[in-house]
C-alpha positions as MATLAB code, in Angstrom:
seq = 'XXXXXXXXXXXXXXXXXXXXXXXXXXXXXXXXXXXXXXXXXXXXXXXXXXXXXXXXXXXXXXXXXXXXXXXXXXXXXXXXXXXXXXXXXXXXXXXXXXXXXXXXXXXXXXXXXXXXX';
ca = [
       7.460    6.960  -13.856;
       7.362    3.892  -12.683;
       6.509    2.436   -8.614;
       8.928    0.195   -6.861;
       7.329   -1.565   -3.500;
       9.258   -3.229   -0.906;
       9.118   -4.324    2.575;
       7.295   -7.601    2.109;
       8.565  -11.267    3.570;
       8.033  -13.666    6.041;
       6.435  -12.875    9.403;
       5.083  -14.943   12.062;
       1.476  -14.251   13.342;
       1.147  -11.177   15.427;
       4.671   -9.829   13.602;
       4.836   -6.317   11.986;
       6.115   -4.931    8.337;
       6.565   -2.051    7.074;
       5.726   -2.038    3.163;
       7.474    1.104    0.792;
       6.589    2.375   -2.435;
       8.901    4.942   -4.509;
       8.176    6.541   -7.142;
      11.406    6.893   -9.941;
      10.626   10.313  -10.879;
       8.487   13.204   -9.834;
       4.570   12.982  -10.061;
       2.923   16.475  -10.924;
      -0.117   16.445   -8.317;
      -0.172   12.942   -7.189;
      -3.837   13.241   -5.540;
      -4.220    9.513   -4.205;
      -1.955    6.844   -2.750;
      -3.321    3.298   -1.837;
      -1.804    0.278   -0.872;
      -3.988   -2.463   -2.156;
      -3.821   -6.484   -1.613;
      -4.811   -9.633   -3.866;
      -4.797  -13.202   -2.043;
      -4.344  -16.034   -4.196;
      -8.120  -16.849   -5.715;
      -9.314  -14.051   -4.969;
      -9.753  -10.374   -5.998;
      -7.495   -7.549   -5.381;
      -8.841   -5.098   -2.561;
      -8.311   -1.885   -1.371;
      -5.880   -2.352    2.369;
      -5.786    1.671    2.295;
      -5.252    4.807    1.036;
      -4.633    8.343    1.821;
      -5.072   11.722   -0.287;
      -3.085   14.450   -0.843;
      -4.829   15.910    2.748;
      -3.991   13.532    4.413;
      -7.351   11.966    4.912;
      -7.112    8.137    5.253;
      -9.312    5.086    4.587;
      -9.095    1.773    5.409;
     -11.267   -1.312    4.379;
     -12.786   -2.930    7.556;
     -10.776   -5.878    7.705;
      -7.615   -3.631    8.854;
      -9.135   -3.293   12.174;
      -6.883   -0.371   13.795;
      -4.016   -3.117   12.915;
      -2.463   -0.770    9.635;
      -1.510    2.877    9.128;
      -0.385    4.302    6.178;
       1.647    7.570    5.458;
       3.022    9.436    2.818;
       6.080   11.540    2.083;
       5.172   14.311   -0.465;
       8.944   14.961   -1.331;
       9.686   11.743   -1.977;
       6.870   10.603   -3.956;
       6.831    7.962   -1.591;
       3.871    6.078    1.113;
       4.186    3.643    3.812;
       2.299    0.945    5.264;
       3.138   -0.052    8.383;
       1.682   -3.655    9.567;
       0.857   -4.746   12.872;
      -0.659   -7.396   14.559;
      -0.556   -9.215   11.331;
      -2.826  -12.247   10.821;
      -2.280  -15.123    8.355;
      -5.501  -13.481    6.925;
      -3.288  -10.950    5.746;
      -1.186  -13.586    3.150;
      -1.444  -11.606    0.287;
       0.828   -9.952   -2.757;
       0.303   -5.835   -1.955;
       0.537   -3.713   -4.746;
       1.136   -0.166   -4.289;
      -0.901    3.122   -6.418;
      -1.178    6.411   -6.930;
      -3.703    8.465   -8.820;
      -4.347   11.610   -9.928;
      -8.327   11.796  -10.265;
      -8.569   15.608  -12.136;
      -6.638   16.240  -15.697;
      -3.788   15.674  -16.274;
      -4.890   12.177  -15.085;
      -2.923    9.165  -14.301;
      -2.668    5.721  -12.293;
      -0.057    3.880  -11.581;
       0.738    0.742  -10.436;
       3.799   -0.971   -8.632;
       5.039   -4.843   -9.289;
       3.778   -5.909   -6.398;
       5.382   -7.058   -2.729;
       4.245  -10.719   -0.901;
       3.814  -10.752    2.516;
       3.444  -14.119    4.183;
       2.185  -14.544    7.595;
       2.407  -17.756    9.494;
       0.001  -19.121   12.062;
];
């Protein structure tokens, strides 16, 4: 199974995306999705994440501005971006994780978002 992110570009401060990731093929028990962001120099970070529940977290910096969602079906979560900052210039890689056996993580290739001042 492989994940396949999209949504990313070129926004102007203050614009909006709306970031996709798809799984190819069906996930038995996918417990964790997380959208997660790495800024050139520096280390990738958790944006946020939501479990199987539906119980969200977000790191600090998101301030209200992000929400992420999830389609069960689909094997698929969102991240929708507002109020984006130039702060927010990263490549965001999508996950999902299932934390009890049969265990797996997964990774997508990764989306850039650019945001303009």
């Amino acid at each position: 199974v492989q994940l396949q992110a999209s949504g990313g570009g070129l926004v102007q401060a203050g614009g909006s995306l709306r970031l996709s990731c798809a799984a190819s093929g069906s996930l038995f028990g996918a417990d964790v999705m997380g959208w997660y962001r790495q800024a050139p120099g520096k280390q990738r970070e958790l944006v946020a994440s939501i479990t199987s529940g539906g119980t969200t977290n977000y790191a600090d910096s998101i301030e209200g501005r992000f929400t992420i969602s999830r389609d069960n079906a689909k094997y698929t979560s969102y991240l929708q971006m507002n109020s984006l900052k130039p702060e927010d210039t990263a490549v965001y890689y999508c996950n999902i994780r299932r934390r009890v056996l049969p265990r797996y993580d997964i990774w997508g290739q990764g989306t850039e978002v650019t945001v303009s001042s």
